[in-house]
C-alpha positions in Angstrom: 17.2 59.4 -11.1 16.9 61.5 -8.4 14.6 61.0 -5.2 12.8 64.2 -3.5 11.2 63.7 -0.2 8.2 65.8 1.1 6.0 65.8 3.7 2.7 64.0 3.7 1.1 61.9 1.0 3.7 62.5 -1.1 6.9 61.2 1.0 6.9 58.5 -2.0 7.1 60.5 -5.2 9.8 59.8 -7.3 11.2 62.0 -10.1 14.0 60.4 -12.9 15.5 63.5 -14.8 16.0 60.8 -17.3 16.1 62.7 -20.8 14.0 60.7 -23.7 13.6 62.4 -27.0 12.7 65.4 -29.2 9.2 67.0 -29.8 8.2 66.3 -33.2 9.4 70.2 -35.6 7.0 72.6 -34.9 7.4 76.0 -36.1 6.9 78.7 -33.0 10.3 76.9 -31.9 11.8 78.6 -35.0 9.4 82.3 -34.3 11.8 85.2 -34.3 9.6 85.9 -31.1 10.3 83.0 -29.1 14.4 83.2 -30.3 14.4 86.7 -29.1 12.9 85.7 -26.0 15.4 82.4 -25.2 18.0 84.7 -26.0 17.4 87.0 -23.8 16.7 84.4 -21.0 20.0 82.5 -21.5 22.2 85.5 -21.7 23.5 84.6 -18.5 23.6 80.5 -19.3 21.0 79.6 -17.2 18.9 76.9 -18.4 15.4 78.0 -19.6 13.0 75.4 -20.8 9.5 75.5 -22.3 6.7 73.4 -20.7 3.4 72.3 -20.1 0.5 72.7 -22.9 3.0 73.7 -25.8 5.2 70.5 -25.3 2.6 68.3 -24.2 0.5 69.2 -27.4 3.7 68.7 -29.9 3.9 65.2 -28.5 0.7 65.0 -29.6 0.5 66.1 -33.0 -0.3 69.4 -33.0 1.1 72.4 -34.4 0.1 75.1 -31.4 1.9 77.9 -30.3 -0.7 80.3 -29.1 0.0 79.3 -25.5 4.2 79.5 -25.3 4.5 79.0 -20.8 8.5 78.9 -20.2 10.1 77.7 -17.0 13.7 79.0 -15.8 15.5 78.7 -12.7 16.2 82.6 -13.0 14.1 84.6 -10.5 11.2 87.0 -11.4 13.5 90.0 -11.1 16.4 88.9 -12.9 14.0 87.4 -15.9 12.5 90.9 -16.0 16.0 92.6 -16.4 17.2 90.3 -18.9 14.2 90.8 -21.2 14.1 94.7 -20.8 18.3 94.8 -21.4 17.4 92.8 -24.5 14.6 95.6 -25.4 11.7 93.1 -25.0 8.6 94.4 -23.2 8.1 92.6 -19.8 5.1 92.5 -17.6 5.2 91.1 -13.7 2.0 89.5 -13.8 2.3 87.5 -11.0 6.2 88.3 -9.5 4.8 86.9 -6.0 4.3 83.2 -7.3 7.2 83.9 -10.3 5.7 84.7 -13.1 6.5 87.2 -15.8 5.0 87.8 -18.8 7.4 88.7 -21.9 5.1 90.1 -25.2 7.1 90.7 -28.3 5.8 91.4 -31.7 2.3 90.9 -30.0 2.6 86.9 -29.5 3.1 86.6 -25.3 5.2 84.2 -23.5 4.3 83.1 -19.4 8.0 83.0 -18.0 7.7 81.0 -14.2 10.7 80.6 -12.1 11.2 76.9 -10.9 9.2 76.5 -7.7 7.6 74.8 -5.0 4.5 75.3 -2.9 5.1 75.9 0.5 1.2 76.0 1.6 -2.0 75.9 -0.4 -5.5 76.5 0.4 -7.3 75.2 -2.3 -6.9 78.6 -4.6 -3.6 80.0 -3.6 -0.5 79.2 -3.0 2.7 80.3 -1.4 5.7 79.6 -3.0 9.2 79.0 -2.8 11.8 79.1 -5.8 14.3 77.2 -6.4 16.8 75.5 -9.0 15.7 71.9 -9.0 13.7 70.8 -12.2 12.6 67.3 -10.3 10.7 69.6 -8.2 9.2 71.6 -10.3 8.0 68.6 -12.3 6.8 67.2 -8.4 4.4 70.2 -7.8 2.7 70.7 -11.0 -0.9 69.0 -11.4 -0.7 66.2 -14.5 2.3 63.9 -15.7 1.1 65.1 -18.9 1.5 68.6 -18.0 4.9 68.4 -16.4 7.1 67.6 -19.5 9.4 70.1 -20.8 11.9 70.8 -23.8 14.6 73.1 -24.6 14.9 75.2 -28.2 16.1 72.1 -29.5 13.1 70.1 -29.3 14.8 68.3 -26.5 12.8 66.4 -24.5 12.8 66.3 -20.5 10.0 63.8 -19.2 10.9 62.9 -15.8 7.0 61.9 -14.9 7.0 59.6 -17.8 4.3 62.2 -19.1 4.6 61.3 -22.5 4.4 57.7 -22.3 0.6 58.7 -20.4 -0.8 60.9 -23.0 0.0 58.3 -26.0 -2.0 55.3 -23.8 -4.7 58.4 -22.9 -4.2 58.3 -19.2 -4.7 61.5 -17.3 -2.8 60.9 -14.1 -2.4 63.3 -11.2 1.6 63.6 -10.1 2.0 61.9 -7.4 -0.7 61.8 -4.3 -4.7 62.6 -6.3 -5.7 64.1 -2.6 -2.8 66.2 -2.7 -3.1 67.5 -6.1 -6.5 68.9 -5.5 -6.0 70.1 -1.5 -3.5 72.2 -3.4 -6.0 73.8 -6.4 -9.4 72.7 -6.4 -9.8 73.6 -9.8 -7.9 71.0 -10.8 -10.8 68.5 -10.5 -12.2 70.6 -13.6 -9.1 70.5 -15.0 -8.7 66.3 -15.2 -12.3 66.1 -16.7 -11.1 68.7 -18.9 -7.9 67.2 -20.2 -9.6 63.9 -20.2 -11.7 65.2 -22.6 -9.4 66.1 -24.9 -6.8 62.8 -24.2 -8.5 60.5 -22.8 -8.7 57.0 -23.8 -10.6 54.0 -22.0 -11.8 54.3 -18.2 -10.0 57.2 -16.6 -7.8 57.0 -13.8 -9.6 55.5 -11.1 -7.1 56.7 -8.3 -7.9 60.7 -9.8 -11.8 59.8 -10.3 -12.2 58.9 -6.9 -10.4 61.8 -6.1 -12.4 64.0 -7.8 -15.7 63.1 -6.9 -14.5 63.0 -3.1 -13.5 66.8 -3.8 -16.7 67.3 -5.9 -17.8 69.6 -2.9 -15.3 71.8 -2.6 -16.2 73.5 -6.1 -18.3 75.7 -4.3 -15.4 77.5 -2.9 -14.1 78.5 -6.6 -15.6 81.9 -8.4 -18.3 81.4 -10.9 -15.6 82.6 -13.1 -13.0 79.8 -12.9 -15.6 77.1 -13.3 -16.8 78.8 -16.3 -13.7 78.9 -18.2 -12.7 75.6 -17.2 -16.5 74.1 -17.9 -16.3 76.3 -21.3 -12.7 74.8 -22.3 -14.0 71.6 -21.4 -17.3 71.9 -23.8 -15.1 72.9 -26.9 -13.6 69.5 -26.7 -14.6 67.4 -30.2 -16.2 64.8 -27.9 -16.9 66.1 -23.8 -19.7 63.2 -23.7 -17.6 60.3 -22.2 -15.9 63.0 -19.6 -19.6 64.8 -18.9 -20.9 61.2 -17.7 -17.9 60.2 -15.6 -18.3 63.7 -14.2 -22.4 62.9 -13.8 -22.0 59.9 -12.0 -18.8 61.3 -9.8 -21.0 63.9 -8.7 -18.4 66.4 -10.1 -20.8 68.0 -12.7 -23.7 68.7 -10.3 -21.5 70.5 -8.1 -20.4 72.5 -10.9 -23.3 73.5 -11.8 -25.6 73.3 -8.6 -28.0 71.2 -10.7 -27.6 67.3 -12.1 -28.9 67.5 -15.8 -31.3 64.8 -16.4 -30.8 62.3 -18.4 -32.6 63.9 -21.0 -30.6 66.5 -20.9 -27.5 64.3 -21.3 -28.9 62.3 -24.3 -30.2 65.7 -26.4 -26.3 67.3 -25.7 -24.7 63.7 -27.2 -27.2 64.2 -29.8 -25.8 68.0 -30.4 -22.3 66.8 -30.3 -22.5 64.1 -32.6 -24.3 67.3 -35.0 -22.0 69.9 -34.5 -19.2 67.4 -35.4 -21.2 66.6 -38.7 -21.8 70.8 -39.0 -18.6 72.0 -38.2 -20.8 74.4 -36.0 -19.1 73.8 -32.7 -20.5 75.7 -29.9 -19.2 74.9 -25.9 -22.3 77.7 -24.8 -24.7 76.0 -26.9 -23.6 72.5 -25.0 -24.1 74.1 -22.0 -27.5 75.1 -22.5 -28.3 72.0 -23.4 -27.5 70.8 -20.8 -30.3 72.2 -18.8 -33.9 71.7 -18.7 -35.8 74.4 -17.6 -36.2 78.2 -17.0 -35.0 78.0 -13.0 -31.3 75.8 -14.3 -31.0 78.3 -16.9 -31.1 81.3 -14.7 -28.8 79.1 -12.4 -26.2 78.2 -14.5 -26.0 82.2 -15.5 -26.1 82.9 -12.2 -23.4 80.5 -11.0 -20.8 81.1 -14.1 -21.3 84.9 -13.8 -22.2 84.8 -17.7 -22.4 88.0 -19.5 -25.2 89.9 -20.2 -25.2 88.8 -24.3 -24.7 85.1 -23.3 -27.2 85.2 -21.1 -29.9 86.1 -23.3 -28.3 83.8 -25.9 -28.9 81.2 -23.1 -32.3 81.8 -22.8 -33.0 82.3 -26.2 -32.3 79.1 -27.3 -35.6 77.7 -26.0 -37.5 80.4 -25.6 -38.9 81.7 -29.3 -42.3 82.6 -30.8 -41.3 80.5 -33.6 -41.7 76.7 -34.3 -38.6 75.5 -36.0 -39.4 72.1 -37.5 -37.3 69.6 -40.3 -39.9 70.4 -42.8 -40.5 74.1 -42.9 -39.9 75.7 -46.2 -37.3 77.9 -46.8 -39.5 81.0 -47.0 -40.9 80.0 -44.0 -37.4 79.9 -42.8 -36.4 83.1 -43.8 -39.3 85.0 -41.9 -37.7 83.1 -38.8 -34.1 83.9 -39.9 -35.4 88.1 -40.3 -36.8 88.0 -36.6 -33.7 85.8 -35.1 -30.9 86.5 -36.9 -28.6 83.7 -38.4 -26.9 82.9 -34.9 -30.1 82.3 -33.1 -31.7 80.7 -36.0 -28.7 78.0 -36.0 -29.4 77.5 -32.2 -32.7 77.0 -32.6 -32.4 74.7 -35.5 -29.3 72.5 -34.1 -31.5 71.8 -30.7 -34.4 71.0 -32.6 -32.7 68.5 -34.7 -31.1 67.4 -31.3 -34.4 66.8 -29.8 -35.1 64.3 -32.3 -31.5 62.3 -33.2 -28.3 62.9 -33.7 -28.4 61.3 -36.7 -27.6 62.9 -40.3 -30.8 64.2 -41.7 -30.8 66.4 -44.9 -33.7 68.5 -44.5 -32.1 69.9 -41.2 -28.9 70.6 -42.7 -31.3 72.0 -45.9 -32.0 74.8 -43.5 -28.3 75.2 -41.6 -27.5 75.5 -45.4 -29.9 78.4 -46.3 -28.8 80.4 -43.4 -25.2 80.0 -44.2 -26.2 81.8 -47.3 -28.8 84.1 -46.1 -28.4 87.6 -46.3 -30.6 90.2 -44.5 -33.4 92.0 -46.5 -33.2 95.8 -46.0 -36.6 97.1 -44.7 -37.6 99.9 -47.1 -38.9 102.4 -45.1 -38.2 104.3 -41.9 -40.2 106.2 -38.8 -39.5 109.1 -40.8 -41.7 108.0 -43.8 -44.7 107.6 -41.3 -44.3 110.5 -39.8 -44.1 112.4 -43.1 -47.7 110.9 -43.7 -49.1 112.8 -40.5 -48.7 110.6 -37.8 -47.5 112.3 -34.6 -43.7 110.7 -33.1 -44.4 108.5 -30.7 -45.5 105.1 -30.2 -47.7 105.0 -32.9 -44.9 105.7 -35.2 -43.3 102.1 -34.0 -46.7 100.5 -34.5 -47.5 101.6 -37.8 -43.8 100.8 -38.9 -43.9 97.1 -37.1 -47.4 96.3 -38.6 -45.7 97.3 -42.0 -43.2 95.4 -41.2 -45.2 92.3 -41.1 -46.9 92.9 -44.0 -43.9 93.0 -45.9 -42.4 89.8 -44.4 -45.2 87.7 -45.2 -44.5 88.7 -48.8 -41.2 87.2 -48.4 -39.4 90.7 -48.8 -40.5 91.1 -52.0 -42.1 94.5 -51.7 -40.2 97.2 -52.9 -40.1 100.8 -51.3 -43.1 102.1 -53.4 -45.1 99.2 -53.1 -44.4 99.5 -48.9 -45.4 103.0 -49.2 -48.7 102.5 -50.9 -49.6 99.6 -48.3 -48.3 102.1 -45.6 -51.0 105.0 -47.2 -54.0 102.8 -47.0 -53.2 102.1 -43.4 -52.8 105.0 -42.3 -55.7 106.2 -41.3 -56.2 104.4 -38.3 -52.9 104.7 -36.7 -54.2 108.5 -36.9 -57.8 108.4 -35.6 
């Protein structure tokens, strides 16, 4: 193999170029798209590799794709020219640090010239390209992250990646410290990946990294963390990674809030029922996750979360209605008129939460009925109260929501007349 020095912590890293094996077949290796794209790239005979997420998920049995990140020794500008002389669309999304982005037939590919990082702050980076793949492996954040194949399938795993992600170990390359003085948001990123790989104890070496770094999550946008926090949530079980994260002190930076451990036990209650549901939801986690009207507005506030999920957010726990295993299912669809299906799932999931996560027909009973559910059509409009002498205005919209009622405590059954006639002996003193 072949030894690279650098400076500091990481005087001692060693990277073999030692070639392994092949990725088991997966199809966006055959695409037209990603052909049209290698050929374009190797025109010239330079080597062009794909790496990261797509190989690292292949080893693990997984037939991805959507994600296709390529790394070449060609620079920015030359990758651009050789995609446009092969008529293929190119973008320089980030030329500076050597990245172009090819897009053919509507599938995208991340092109990255080989490269190292000359000085970091935490969020940036300045870089320098160059032809060595050893040091391209060196810089990058993961072992399991820095394995890379050719359109053959070929394997090149000179971090011993793959021999990591099948034991589940999630192992900063080279020095932890390093790693995260480099990109802070890779301390997100390990809980993340250990999430999704992780077997056993993590690393300790990169969880004492991680909670030593813990602070400097305040420097990162709201933004970042909340795509990497979201991405994290999704996992089929975040649990083990949220509590190494709790006690690291990782998760309360995150979030400027530790959850409690009630908190903690309803959201392993929510996984374990959304895994039983199919009904997994990394926002609903979240919320979960907090306790109270002020973390609520926090974590919006922090993760800069959208208008929609922030009322999503905060109607999870806050409704008029009492959502309990035992409610009938006309009682249920009253609920499901007013909160619509998504919020009505919400509701019910965090309810059932509250008490187990253990299976419990009557829950699913109503999951089930609102998987079927389909929204009554109210039979009459402002226009029919106004046609029966009452001024527009407000009244109009109290006439028409005390109607309303009326008609849902009949379970919808009411047809247009029979809402009319209600409406006419009503009437008269929305008028007076």
């Amino acid at each position: 193999g072949k030894r690279r020095d650098r400076p500091g912590p990481d005087r001692t890293v060693t990277v073999p170029t030692t070639l392994i094996s092949k990725i088991p077949s997966q199809q966006w290796l055959r695409n037209p798209s990603t052909l049209a794209v290698m050929q374009a790239l190797t025109r010239g005979g330079a080597e062009v590799r794909f790496v990261g997420g797509c190989v690292r998920d292949a080893l693990n049995g997984q037939q991805g794709g959507d994600n296709i990140d390529i790394a070449t020794s060609i620079t920015p500008n030359r990758v651009i020219t050789l995609l446009e002389a092969a008529g293929l669309k190119a973008i320089p999304t980030g030329v500076k640090h050597g990245t172009v982005t090819a897009i053919v037939a509507d599938e995208t590919f991340e092109i990255t010239t080989l490269r190292r990082d000359v000085d970091t702050d935490g969020r940036h980076a300045t870089v320098q390209f160059t032809e060595d793949w050893s040091i391209d492996a060196s810089r990058r954040d993961f072992t399991i992250n820095a394995m890379y194949c050719d359109i053959n399938g070929t394997l090149y795993d000179p971090l011993k990646g793959a021999s990591d992600l099948k034991s589940g170990v999630v192992r900063f390359v080279g020095n932890a410290e390093r790693r995260i003085q480099e990109d802070t948001l890779r301390i997100l990123r390990f809980f993340r990946f250990y999430a999704y790989f992780g077997k056993g104890p993590p690393d300790p070496k990169a969880l004492d990294a991680c909670g030593a770094g813990a602070s400097k999550l305040n420097s990162l946008s709201g933004e970042r963390i909340c795509s990497e926090l979201l991405r994290w949530l999704a996992a089929p079980d975040p649990m083990p990674a949220i509590k190494y994260a709790d006690e690291s002190g990782v998760l309360s930076s995150a979030l400027q809030f530790s959850p409690s451990t009630e908190a903690i036990g309803r959201t392993e209650n929510l996984v374990s029922i959304e895994s039983q549901t199919g009904l997994v939801d990394p926002l609903r986690r979240l919320t979960s996750l907090t306790s109270n009207p002020k973390q609520r507005g926090t974590v919006a506030s922090r993760l800069k979360l959208s208008n929609k999920s922030r009322r999503r957010l905060e109607a999870i726990f806050v409704s008029p209605f009492k959502i309990t295993r035992t409610m009938s299912h006309a009682e249920a669809q009253t609920v499901l008129y007013r909160l619509g299906c998504g919020h009505f799932q919400d509701a019910v999931l965090l309810s059932w939460a509250r008490e187990s996560g253990e299976r419990d027909p009557n829950w699913q009973s109503l999951l089930d009925h609102a998987n079927h559910w389909h929204r009554p059509t109210f039979p009459i409009a402002g226009e029919d109260i106004i046609a029966l002498g009452i001024p527009a205005g407000p009244l109009v919209g109290k006439a028409l929501n005390e109607v309303e009622e009326w008609w849902t405590s009949g379970n919808f059954k009411a047809g247009r007349q029979k809402t009319l006639d209600y409406l006419s002996t009503i009437v008269g003193k929305f008028k007076q």
